[in-house]
HTML snippet that shows the backbone in 3Dmol.js (N, CA, C, O; Angstrom):
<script src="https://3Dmol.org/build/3Dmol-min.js"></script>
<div id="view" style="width:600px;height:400px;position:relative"></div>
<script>
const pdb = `
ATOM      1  N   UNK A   1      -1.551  20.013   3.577  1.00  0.00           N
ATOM      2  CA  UNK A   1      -1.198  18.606   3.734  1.00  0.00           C
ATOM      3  C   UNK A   1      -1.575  17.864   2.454  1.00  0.00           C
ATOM      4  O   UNK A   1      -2.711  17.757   1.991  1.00  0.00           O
ATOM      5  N   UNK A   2      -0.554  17.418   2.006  1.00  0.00           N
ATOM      6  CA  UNK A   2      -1.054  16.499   0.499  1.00  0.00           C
ATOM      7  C   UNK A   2      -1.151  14.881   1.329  1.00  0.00           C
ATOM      8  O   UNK A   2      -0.866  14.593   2.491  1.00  0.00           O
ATOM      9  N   UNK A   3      -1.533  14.248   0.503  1.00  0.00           N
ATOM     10  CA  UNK A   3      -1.934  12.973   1.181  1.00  0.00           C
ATOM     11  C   UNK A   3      -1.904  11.924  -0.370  1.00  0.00           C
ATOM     12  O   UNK A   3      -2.340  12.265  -1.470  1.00  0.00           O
ATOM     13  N   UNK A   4      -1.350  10.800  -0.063  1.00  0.00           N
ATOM     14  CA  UNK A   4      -1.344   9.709  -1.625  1.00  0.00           C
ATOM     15  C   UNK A   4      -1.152   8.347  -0.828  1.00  0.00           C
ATOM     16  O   UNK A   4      -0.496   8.132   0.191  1.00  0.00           O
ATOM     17  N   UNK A   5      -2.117   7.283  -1.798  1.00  0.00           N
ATOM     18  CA  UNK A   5      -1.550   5.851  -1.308  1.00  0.00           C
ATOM     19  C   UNK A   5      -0.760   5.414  -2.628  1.00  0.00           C
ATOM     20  O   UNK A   5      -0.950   5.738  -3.801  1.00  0.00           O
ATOM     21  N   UNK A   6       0.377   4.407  -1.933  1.00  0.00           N
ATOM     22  CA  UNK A   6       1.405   4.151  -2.354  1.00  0.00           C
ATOM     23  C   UNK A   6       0.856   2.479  -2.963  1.00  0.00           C
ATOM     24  O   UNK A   6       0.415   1.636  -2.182  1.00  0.00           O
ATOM     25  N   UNK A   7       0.955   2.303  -4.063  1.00  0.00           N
ATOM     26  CA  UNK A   7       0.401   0.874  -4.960  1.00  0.00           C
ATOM     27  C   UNK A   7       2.253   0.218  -4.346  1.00  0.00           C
ATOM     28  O   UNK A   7       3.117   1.056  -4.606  1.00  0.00           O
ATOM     29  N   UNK A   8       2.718  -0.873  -3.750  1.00  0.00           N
ATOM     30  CA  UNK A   8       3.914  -1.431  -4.004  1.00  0.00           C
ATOM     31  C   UNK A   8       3.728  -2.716  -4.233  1.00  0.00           C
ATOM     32  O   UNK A   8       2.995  -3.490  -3.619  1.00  0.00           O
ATOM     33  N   UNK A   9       4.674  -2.995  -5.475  1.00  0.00           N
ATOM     34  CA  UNK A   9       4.975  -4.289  -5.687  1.00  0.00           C
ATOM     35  C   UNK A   9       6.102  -4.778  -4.970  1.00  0.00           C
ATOM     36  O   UNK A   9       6.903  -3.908  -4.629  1.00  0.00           O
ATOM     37  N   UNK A  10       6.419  -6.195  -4.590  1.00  0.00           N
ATOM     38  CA  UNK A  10       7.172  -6.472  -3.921  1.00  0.00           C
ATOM     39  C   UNK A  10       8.067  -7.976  -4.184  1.00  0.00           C
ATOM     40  O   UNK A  10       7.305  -8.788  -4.709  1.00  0.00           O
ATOM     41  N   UNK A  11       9.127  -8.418  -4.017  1.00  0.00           N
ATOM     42  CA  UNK A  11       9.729  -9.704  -4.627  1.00  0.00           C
ATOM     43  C   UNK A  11       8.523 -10.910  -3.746  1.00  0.00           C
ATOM     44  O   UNK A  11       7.754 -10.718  -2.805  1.00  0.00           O
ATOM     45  N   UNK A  12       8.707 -11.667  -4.252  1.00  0.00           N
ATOM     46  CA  UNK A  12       8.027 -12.848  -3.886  1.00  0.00           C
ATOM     47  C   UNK A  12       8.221 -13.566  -2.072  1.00  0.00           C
ATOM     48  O   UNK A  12       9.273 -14.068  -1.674  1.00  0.00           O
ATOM     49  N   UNK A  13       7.323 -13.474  -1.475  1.00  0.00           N
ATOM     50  CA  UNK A  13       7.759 -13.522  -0.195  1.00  0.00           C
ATOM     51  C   UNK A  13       7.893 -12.534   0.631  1.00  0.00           C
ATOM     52  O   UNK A  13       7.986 -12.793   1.830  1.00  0.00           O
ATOM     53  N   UNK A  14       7.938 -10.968   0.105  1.00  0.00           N
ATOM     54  CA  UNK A  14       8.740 -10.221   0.806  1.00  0.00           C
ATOM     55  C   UNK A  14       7.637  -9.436   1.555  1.00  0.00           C
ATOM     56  O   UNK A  14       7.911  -8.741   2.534  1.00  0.00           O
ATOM     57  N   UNK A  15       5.973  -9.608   0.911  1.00  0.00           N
ATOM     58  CA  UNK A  15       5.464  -8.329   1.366  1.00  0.00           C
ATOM     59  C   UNK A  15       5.263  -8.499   2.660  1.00  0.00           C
ATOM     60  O   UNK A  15       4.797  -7.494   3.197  1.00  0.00           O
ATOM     61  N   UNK A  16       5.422  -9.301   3.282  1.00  0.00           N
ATOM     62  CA  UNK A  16       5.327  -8.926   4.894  1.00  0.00           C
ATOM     63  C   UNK A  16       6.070  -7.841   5.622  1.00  0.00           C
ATOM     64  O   UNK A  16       5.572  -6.950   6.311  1.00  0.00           O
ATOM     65  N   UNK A  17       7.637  -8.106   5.300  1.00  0.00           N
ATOM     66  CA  UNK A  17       8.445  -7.456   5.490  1.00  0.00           C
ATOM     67  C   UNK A  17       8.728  -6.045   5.026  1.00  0.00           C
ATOM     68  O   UNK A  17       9.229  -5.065   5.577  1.00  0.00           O
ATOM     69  N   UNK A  18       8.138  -6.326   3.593  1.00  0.00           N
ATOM     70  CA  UNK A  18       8.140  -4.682   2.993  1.00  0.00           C
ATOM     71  C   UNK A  18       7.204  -3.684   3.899  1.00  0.00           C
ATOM     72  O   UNK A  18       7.462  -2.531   4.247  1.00  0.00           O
ATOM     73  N   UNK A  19       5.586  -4.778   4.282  1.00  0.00           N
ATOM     74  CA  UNK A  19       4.688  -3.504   5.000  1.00  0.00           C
ATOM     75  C   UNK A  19       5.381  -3.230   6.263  1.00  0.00           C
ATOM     76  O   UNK A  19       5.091  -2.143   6.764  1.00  0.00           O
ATOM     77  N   UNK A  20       6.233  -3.959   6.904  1.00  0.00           N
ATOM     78  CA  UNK A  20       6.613  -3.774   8.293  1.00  0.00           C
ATOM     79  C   UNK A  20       7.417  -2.392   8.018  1.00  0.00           C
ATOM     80  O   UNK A  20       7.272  -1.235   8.412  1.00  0.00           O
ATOM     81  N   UNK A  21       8.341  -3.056   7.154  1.00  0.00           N
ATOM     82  CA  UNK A  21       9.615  -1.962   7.108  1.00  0.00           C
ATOM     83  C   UNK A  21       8.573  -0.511   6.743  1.00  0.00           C
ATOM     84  O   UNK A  21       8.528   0.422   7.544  1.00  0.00           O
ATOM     85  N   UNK A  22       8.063  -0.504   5.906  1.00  0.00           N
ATOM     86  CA  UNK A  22       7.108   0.886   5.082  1.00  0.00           C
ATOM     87  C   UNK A  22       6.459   1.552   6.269  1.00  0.00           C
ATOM     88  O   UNK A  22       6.021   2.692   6.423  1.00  0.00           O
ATOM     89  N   UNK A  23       6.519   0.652   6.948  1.00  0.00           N
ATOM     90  CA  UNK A  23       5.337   1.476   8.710  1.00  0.00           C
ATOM     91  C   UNK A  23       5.920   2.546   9.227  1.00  0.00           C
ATOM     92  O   UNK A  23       5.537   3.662   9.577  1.00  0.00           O
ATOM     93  N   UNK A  24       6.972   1.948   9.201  1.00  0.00           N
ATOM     94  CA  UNK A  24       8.244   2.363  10.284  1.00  0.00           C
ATOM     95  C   UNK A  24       8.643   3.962   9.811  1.00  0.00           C
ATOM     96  O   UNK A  24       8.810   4.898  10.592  1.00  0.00           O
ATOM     97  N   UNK A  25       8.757   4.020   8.221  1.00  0.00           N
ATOM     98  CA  UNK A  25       8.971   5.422   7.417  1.00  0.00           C
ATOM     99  C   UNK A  25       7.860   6.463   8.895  1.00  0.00           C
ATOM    100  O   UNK A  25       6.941   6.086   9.622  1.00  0.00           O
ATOM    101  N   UNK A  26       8.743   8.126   8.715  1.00  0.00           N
ATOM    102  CA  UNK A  26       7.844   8.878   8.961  1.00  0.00           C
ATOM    103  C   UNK A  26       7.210   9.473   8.132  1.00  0.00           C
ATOM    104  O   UNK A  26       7.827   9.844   7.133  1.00  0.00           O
ATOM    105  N   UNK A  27       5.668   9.799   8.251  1.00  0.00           N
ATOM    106  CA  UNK A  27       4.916  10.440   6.850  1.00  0.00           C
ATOM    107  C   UNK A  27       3.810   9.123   6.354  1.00  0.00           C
ATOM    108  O   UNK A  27       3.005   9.255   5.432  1.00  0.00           O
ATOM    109  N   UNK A  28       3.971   7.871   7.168  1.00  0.00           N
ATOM    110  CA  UNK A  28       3.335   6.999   6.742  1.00  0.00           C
ATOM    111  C   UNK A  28       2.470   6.639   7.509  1.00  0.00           C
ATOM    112  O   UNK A  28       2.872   5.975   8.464  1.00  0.00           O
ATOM    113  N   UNK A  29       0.941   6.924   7.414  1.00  0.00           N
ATOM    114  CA  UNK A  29      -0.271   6.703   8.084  1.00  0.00           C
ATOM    115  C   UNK A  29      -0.490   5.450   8.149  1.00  0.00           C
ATOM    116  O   UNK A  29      -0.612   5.005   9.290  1.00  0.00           O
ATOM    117  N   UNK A  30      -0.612   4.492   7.016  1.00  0.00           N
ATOM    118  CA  UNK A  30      -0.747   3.078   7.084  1.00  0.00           C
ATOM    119  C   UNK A  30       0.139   2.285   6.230  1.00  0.00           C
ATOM    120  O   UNK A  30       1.053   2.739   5.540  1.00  0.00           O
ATOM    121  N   UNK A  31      -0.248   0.936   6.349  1.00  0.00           N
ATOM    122  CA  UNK A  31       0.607   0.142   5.817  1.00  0.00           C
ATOM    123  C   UNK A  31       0.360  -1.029   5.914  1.00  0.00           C
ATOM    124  O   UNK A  31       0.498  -1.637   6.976  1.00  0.00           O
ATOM    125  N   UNK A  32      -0.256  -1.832   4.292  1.00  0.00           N
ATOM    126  CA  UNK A  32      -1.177  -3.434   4.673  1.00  0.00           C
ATOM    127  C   UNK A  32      -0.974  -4.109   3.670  1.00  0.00           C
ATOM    128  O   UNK A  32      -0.994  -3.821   2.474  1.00  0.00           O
ATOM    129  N   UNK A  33      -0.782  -4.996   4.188  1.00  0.00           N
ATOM    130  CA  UNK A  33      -0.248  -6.398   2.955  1.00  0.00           C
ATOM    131  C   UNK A  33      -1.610  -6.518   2.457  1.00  0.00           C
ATOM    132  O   UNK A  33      -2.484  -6.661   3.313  1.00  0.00           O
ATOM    133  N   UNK A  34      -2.002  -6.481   1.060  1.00  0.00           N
ATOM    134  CA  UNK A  34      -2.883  -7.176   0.438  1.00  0.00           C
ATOM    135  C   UNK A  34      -2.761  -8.399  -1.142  1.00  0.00           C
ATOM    136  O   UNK A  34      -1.762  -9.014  -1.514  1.00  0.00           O
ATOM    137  N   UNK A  35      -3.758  -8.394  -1.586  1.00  0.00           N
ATOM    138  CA  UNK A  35      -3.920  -8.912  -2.599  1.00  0.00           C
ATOM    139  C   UNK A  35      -4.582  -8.251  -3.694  1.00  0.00           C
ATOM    140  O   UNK A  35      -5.241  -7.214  -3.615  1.00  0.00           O
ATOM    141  N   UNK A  36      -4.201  -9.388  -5.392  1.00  0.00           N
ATOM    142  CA  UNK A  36      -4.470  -8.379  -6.302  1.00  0.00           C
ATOM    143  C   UNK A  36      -2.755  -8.180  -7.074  1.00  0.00           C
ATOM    144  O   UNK A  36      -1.771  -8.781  -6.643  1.00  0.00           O
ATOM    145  N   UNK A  37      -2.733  -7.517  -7.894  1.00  0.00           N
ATOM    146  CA  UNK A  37      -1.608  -7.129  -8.661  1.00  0.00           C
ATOM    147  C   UNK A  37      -0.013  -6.219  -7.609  1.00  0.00           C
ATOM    148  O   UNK A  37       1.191  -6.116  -7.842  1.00  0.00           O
ATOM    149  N   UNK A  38      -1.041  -5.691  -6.333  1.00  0.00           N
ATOM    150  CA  UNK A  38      -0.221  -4.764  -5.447  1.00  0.00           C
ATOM    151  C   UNK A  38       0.141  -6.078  -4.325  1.00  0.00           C
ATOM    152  O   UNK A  38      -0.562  -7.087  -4.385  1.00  0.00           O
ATOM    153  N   UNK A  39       1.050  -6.011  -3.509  1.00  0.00           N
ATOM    154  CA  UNK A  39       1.327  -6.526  -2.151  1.00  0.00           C
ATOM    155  C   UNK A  39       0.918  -5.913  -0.737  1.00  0.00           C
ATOM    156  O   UNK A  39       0.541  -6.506   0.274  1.00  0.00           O
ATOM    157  N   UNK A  40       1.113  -4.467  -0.976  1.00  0.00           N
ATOM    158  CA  UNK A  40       1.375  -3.403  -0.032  1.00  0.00           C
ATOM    159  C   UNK A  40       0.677  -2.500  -0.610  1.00  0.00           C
ATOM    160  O   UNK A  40       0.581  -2.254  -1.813  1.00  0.00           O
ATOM    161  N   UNK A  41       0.094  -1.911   0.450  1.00  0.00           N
ATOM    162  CA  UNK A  41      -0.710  -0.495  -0.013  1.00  0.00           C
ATOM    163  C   UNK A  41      -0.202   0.479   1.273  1.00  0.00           C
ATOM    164  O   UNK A  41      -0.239   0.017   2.413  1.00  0.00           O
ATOM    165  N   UNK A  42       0.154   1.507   1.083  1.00  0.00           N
ATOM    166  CA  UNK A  42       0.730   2.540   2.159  1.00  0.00           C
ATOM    167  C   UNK A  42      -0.366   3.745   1.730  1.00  0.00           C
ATOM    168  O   UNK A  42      -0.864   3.884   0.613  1.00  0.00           O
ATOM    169  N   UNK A  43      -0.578   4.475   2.774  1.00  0.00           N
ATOM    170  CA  UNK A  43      -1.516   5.800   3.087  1.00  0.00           C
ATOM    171  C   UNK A  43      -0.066   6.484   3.606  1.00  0.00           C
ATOM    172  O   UNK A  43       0.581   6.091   4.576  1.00  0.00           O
ATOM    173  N   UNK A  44       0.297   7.654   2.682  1.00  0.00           N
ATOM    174  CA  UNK A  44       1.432   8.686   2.910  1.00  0.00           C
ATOM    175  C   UNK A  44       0.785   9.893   3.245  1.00  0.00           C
ATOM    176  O   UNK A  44      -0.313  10.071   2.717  1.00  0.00           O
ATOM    177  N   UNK A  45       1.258  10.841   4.074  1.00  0.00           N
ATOM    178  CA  UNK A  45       1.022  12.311   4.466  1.00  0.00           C
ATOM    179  C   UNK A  45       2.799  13.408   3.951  1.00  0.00           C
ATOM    180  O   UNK A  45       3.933  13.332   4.424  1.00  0.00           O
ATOM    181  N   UNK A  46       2.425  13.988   3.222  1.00  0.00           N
ATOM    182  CA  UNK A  46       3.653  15.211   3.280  1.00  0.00           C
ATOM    183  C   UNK A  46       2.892  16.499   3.404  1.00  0.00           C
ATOM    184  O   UNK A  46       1.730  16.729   3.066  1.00  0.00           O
ATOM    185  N   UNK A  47       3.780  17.295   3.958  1.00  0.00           N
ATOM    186  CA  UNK A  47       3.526  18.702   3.879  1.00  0.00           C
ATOM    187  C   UNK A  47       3.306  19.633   2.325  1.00  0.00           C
ATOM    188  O   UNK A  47       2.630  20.648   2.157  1.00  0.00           O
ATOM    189  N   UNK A  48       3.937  19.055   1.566  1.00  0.00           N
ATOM    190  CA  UNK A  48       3.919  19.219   0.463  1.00  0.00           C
ATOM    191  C   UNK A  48       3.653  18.182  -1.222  1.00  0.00           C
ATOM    192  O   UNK A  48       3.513  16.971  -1.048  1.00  0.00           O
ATOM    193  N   UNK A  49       3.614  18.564  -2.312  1.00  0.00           N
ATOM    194  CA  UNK A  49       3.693  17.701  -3.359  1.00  0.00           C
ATOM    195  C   UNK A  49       5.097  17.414  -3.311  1.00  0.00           C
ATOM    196  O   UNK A  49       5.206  16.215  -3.055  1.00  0.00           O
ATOM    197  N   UNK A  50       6.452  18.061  -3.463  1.00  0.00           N
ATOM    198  CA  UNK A  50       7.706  17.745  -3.579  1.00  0.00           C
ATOM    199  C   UNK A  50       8.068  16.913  -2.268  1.00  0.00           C
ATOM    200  O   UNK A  50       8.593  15.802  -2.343  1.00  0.00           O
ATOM    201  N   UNK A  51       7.684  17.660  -0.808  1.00  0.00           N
ATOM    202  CA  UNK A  51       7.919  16.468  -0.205  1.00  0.00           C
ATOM    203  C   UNK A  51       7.529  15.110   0.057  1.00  0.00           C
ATOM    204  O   UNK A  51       8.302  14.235   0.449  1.00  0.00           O
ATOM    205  N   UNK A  52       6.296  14.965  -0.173  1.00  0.00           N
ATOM    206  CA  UNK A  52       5.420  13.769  -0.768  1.00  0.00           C
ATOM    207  C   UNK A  52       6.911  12.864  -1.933  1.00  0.00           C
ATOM    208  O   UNK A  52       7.581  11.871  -1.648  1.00  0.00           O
ATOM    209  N   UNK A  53       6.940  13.459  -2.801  1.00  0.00           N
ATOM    210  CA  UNK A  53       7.971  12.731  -4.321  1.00  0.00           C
ATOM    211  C   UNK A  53       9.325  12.103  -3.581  1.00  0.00           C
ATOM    212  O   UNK A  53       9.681  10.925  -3.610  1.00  0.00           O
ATOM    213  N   UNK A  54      10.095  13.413  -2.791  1.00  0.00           N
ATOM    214  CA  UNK A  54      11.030  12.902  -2.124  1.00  0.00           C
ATOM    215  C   UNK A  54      11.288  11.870  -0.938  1.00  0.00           C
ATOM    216  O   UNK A  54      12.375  11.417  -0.578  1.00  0.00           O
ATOM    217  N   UNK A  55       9.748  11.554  -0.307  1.00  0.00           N
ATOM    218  CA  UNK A  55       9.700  10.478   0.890  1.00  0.00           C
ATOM    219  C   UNK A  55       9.139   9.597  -0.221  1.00  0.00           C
ATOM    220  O   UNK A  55       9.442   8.514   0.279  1.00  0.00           O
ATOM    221  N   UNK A  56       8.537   9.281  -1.373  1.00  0.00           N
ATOM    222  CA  UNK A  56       8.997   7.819  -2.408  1.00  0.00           C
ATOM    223  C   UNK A  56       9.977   7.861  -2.647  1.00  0.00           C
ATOM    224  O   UNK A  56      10.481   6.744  -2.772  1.00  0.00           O
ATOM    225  N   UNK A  57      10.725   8.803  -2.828  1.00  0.00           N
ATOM    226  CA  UNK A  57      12.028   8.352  -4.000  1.00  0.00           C
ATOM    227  C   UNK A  57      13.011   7.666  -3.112  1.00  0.00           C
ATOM    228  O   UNK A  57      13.479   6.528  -3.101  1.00  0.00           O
ATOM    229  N   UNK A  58      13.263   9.322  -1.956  1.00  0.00           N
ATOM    230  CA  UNK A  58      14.767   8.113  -1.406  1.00  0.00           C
ATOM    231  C   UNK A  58      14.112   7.881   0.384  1.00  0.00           C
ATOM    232  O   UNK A  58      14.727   8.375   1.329  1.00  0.00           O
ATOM    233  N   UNK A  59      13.078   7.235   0.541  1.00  0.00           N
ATOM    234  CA  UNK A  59      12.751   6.427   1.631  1.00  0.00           C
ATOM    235  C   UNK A  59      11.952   5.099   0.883  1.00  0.00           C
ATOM    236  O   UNK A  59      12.658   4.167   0.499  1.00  0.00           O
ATOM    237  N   UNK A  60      10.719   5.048   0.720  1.00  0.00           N
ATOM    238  CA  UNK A  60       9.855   4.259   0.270  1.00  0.00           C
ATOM    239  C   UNK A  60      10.480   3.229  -0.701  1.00  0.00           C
ATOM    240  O   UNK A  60      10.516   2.009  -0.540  1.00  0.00           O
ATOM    241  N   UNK A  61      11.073   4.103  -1.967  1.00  0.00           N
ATOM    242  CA  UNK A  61      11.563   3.069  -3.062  1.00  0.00           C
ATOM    243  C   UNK A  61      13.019   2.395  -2.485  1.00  0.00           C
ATOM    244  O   UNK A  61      13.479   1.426  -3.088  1.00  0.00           O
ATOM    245  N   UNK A  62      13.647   2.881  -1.430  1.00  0.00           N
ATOM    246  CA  UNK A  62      14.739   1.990  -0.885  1.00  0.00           C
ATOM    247  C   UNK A  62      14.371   1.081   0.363  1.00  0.00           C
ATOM    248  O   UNK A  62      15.045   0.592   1.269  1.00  0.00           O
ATOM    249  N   UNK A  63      13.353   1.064   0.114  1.00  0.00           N
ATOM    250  CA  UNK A  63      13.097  -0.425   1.708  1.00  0.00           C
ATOM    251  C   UNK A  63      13.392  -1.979   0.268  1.00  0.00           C
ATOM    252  O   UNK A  63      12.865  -2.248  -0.812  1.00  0.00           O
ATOM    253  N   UNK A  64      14.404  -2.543   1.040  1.00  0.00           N
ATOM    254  CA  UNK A  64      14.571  -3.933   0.854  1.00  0.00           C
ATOM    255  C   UNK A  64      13.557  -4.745   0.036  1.00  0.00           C
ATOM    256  O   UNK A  64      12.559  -4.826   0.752  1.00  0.00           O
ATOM    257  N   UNK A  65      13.325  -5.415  -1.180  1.00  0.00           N
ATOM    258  CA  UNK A  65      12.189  -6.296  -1.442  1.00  0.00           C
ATOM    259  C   UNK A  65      11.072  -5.642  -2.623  1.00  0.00           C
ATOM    260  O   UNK A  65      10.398  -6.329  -3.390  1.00  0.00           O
ATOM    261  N   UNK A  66      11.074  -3.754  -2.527  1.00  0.00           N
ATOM    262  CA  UNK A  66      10.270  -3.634  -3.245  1.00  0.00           C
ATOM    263  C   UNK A  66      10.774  -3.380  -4.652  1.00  0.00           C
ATOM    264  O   UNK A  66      11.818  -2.735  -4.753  1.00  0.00           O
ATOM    265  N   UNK A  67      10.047  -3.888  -5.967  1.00  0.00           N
ATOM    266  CA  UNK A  67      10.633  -3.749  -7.082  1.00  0.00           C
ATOM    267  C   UNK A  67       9.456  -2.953  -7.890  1.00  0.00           C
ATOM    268  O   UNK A  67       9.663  -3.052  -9.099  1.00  0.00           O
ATOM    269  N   UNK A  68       8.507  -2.337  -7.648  1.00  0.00           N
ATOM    270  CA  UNK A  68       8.019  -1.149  -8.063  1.00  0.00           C
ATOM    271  C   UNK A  68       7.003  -0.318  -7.176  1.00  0.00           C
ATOM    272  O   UNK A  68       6.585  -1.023  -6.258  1.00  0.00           O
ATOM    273  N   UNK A  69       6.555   0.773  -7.167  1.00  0.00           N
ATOM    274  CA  UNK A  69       5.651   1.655  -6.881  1.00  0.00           C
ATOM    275  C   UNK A  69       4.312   2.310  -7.303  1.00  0.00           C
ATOM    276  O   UNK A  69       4.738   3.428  -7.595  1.00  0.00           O
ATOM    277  N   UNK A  70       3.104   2.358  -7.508  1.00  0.00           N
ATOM    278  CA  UNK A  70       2.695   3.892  -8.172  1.00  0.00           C
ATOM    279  C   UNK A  70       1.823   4.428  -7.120  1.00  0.00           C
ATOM    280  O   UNK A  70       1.207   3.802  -6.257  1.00  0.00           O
ATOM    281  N   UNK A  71       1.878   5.803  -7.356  1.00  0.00           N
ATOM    282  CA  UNK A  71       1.604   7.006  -6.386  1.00  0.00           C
ATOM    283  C   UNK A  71       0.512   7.278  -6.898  1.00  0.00           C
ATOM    284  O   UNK A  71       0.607   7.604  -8.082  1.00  0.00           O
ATOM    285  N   UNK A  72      -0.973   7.275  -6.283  1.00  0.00           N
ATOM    286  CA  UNK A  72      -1.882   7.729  -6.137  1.00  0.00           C
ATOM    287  C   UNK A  72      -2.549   8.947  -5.211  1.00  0.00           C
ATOM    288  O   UNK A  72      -3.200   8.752  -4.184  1.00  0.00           O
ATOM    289  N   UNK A  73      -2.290  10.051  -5.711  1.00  0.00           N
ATOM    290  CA  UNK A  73      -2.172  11.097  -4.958  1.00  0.00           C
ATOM    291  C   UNK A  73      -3.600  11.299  -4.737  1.00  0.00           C
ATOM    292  O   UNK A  73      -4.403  10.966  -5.609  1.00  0.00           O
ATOM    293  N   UNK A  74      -4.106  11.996  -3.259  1.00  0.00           N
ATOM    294  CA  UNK A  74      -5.790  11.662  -3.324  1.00  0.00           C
ATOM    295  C   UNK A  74      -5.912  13.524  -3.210  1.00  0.00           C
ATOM    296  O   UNK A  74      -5.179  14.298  -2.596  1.00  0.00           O
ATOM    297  N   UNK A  75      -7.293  13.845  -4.174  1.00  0.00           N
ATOM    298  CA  UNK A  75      -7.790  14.880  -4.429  1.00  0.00           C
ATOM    299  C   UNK A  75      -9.277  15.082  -3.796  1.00  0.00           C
ATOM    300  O   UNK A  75     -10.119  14.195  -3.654  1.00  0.00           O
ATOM    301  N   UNK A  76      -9.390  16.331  -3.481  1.00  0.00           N
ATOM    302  CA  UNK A  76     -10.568  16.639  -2.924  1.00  0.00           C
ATOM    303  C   UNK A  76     -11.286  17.284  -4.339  1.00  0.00           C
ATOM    304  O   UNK A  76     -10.770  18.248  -4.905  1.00  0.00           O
ATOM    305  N   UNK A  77     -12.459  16.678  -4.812  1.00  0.00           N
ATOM    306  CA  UNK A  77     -13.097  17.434  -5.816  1.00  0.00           C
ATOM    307  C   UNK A  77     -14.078  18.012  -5.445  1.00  0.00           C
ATOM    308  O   UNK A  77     -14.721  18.706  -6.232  1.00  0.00           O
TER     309      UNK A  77
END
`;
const viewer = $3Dmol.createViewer("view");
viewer.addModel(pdb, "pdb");
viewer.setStyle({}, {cartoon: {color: "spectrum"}});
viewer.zoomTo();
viewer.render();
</script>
């Protein structure tokens, strides 16, 4: 199980809607409007690293409102 939180930026107004919509994804543990440079912070689960890339690319980065991402993939050291 790989596991990453998702940094999203979002248009002005939108992050409510972005965390709602981002919930809804499957693979997505959490999902919370905050503050700071991010809007949204998402906790993702994939089975894999590639499937992890492919639930940002074409789920996550196509919800309505968001105009960037970065992927913080979490490591066990």
């Amino acid at each position: 199980m790989v596991q990453a939180y998702i940094l999203i930026q979002s248009e002005v107004g939108k992050a409510a809607a972005v965390s709602a919509e981002v919930a809804g994804i499957e693979g997505v543990v959490l999902s919370e409007d905050v503050t700071g440079p991010y809007d949204v912070i998402a906790r993702i689960e994939a089975r894999n690293v590639d499937e992890l890339g492919k639930m940002v690319i074409a789920k996550i980065q196509e919800v309505p409102g968001i105009t960037r991402t970065l992927t913080c993939t979490v490591v066990h050291v």
